[in-house]
C-alpha positions in Angstrom: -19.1 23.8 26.3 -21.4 20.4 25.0 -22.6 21.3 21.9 -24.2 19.5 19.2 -21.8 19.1 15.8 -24.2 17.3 13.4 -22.1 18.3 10.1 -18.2 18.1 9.4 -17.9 20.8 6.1 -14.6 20.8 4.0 -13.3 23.9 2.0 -11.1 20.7 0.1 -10.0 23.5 -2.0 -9.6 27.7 -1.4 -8.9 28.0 -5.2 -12.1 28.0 -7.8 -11.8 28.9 -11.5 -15.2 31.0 -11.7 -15.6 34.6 -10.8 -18.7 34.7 -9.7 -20.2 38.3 -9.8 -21.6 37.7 -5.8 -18.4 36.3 -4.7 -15.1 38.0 -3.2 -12.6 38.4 -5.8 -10.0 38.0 -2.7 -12.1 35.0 -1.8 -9.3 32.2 -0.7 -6.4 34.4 -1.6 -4.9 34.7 2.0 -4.8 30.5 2.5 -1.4 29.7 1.6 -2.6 25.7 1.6 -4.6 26.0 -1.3 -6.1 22.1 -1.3 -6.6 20.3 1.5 -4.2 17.1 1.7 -5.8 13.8 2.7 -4.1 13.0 5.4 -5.8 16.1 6.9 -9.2 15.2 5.9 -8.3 11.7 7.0 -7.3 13.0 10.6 -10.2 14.7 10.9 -12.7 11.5 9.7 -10.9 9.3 11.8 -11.4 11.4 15.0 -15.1 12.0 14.3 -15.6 7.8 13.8 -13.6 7.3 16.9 -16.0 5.9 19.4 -16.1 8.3 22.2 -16.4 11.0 19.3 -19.4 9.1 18.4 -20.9 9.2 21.6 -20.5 13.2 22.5 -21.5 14.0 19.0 -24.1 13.0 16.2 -22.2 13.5 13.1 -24.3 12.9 10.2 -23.7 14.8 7.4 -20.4 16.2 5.3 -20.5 19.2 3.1 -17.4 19.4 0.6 -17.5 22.6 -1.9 -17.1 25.3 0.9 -15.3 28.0 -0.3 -13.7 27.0 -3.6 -14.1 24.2 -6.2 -13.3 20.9 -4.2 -12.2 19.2 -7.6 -9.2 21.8 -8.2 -7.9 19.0 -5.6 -6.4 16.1 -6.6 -7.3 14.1 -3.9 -11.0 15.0 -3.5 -11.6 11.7 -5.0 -9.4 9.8 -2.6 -11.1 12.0 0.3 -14.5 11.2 -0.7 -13.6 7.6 -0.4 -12.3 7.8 2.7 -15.4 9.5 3.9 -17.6 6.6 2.8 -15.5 4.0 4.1 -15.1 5.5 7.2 -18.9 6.1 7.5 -20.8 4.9 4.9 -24.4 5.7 6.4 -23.4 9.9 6.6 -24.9 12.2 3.9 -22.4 13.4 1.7 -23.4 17.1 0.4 -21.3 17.9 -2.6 -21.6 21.6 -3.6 -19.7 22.4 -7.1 -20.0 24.6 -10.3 -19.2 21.8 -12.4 -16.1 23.4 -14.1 -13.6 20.8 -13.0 -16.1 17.7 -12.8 -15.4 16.3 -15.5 -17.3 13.2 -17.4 -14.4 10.4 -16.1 -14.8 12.4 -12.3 -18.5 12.0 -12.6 -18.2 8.7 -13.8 -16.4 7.5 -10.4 -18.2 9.4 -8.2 -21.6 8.2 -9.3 -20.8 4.6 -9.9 -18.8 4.3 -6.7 -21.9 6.1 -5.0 -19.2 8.8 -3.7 -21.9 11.4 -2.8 -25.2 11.8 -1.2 -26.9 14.7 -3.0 -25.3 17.5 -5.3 -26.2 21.2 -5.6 -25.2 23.3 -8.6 -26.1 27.1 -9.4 -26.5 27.9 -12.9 -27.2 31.4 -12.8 -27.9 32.3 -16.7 -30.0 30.9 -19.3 -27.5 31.6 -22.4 -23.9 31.8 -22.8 -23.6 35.5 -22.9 -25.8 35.9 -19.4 -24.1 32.8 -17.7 -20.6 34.0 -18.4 -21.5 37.5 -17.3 -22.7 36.0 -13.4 -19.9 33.4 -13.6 -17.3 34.2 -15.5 -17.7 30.6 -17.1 -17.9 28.7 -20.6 -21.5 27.7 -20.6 -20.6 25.3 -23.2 -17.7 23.3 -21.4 -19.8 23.1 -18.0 -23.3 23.0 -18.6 -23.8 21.2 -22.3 -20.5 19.0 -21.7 -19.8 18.5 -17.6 -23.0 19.1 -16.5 -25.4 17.1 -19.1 -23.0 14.3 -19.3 -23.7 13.5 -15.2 -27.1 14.0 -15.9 -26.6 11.4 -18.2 -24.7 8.8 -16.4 -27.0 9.3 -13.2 -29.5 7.6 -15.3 -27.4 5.2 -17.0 -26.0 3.8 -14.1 -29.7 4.7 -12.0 -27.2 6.7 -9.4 -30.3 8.0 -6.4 -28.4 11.0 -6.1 -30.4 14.3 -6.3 -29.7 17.2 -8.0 -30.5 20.8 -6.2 -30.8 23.4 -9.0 -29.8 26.9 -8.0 -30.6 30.1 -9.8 -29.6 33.3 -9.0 -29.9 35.5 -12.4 -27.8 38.7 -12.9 -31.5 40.9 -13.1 -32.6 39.7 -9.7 -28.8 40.8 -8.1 -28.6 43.4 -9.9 -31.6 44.3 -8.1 -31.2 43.3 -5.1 -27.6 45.5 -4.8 -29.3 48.4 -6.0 -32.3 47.7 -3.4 -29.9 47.4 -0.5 -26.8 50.1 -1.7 -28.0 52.1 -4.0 -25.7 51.5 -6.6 -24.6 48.9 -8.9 -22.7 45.7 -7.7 -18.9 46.4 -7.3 -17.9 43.4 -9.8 -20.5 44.0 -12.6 -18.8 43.4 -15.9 -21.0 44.1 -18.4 -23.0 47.2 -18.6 -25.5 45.9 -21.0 -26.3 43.2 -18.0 -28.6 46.3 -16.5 -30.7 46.0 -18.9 -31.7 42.3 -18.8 -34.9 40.9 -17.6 -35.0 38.2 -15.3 -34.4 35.2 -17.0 -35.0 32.6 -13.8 -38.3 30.9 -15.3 -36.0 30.4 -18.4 -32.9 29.0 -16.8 -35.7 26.7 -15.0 -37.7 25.6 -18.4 -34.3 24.8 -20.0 -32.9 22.4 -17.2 -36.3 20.6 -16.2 -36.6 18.3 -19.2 -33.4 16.6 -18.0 -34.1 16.2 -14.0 -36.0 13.7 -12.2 -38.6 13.7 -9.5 -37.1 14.7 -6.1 -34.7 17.4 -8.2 -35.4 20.3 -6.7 -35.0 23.9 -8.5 -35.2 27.2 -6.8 -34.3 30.8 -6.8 -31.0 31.2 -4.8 -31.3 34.2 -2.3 -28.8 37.1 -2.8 -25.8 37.6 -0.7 -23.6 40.8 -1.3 -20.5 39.4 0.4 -18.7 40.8 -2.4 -20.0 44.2 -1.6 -18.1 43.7 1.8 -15.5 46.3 1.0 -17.4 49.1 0.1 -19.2 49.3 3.0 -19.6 52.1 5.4 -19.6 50.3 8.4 -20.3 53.2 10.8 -23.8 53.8 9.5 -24.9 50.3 10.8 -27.2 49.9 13.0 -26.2 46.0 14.3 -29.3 45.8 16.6 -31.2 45.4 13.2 -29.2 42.3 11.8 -29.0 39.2 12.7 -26.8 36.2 12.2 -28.5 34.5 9.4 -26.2 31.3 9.7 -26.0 31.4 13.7 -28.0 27.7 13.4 -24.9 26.2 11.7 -22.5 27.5 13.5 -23.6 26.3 16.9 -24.0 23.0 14.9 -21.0 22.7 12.2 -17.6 22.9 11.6 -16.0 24.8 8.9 -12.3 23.6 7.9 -10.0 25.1 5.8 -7.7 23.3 3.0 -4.8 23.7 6.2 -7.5 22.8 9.0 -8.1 25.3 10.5 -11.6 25.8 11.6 -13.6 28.8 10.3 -16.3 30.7 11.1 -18.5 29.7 8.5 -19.1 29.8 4.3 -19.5 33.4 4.6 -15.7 33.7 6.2 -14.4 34.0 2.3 -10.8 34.6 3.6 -10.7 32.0 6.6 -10.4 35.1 9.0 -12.0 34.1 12.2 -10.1 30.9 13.2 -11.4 29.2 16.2 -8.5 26.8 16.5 -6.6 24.0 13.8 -8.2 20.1 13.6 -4.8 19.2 12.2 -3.0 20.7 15.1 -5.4 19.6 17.6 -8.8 17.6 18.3 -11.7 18.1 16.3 -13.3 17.9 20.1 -10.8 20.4 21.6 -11.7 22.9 19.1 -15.7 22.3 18.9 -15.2 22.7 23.0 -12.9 25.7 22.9 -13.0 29.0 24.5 -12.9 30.8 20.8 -16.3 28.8 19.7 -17.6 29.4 23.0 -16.8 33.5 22.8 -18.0 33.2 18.8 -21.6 32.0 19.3 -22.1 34.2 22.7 -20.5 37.3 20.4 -23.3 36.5 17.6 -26.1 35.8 20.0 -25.2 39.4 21.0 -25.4 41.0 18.0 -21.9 42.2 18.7 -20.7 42.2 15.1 -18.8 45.4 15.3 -16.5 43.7 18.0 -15.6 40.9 16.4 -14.5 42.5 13.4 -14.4 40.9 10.1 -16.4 39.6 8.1 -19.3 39.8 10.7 -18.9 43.4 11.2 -20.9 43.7 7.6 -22.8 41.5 8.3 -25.6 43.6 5.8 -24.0 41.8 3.1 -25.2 37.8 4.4 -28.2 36.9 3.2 -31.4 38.9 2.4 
């Protein structure tokens, strides 16, 4: 099967230190590699710069922060490096919550121009409201991590931009009653159902301290940590469809270990299409298990392949 494989995203880490009230608390939990080594992510970069890669495929773009906090790993410096060296004209996509990005990590990254563009969520205006989403110190990653790489992007006049992500606890709260009927599965404050929405707030706070071609936005809800109390035989799959089906016939997903994943909704690394450490990056982007993926999700035959497509409700809105 020739398809095209424009981007090359890393889960660099399955562990992250939030608890995010959308997210799986099982997310990562069944990847016994828990940060991707380098010489994984090296095999991988290698093989996609080789020049007959080059010339099937039209890599432009990597994505680390898939499915965990990519600087719980050690060598996420060393692997962003590596990227750049190996192909310094790609668009590196760093996606973080800015717990373990610390000032010296943001110092390095910025200065040594390690990444692209950067996307953060912060999904409460206030201490109280941000720990309840995240299950984060506001204080430690917003007023400390997060304002001091504002900071040094100017100081060092860094391009990268910033895409500011809000999803406040009103508007998932919400959206879970909306779509279930009930309140989300990981809520842990009751006093949260009575909060208004505090996005504009969030948005007014952050502003000030951005830059023309920052971009802020309301993030759309997912309810992939619904997942489990779903009653699957009630769905009616005609309805749905894949909301990331674009990517999928156009990315690859790797795991800390390698393997390749469905995709950023596949929280536990469940529907492995083959292993980039075990085998080519083109074997696997060519293999009968990608091929039987993407002609299963044109189909709308989520029920057959089983989890976590066969809730597939609980993607997007």
């Amino acid at each position: 099967m020739q398809t095209p494989l424009t981007s090359i995203n890393f889960s660099l880490s399955a562990a992250c230190g939030a608890s995010c009230i959308y997210c799986p608390s099982e997310r990562g939990k069944a990847m016994a590699t828990k940060n991707m080594p380098f010489a994984v992510a090296r095999k991988i970069i290698d093989e996609v710069r080789a020049p007959e890669f080059v010339e099937k495929y039209q890599v432009v773009k990597y994505v680390v922060g898939e499915n965990g906090d990519s600087f719980i790993n050690k060598e996420a410096l060393d692997i962003l490096r590596y990227i750049k060296h190996r192909n310094p004209k790609a668009h590196i996509f760093c996606v973080t919550n800015f717990q373990q990005l610390t000032p010296e990590k943001s110092a390095t990254i910025l200065a040594e121009g390690l990444i692209s563009s950067l996307c953060l969520n912060i999904d409460g205006s206030d201490p109280e409201r941000y720990q309840a989403v995240k299950g984060l110190a506001y204080q430690e990653v917003l007023e400390e991590h997060f304002r001091t790489f504002l900071r040094i992007r100017e100081s060092v006049q860094s391009p990268v931009p910033i895409h500011l992500s809000i999803l406040s606890m009103h508007n998932y709260l919400q959206a879970v009653q909306n779509r279930f009927h009930r309140l989300p599965t990981q809520l842990r404050d009751a006093q949260a159902t009575q909060w208004a929405d505090d996005t504009e707030e969030v948005g007014a706070r952050w502003a000030p301290l951005l830059r023309p071609g920052d971009v802020i936005s309301r993030m759309r809800p997912m309810f992939w940590a619904e997942r489990a109390l779903v009653d699957k035989t009630t769905l009616d799959y005609s309805t749905y469809r894949c909301p990331l089906l674009k990517r999928i016939r156009s990315e690859a997903f790797i795991a800390p270990d390698g393997t390749w994943y469905a995709c950023c909704f596949d929280d536990n690394y469940r529907l492995a299409l083959g292993n980039v450490y075990q085998q080519s990056v083109d074997a696997v982007a060519c293999s009968p298990a990608r091929e039987e993926l993407i002609g299963q999700l044109e189909a709308q035959a989520f029920a057959r392949i089983g989890p976590p497509c066969d809730t597939v409700n609980c993607c997007w809105t």
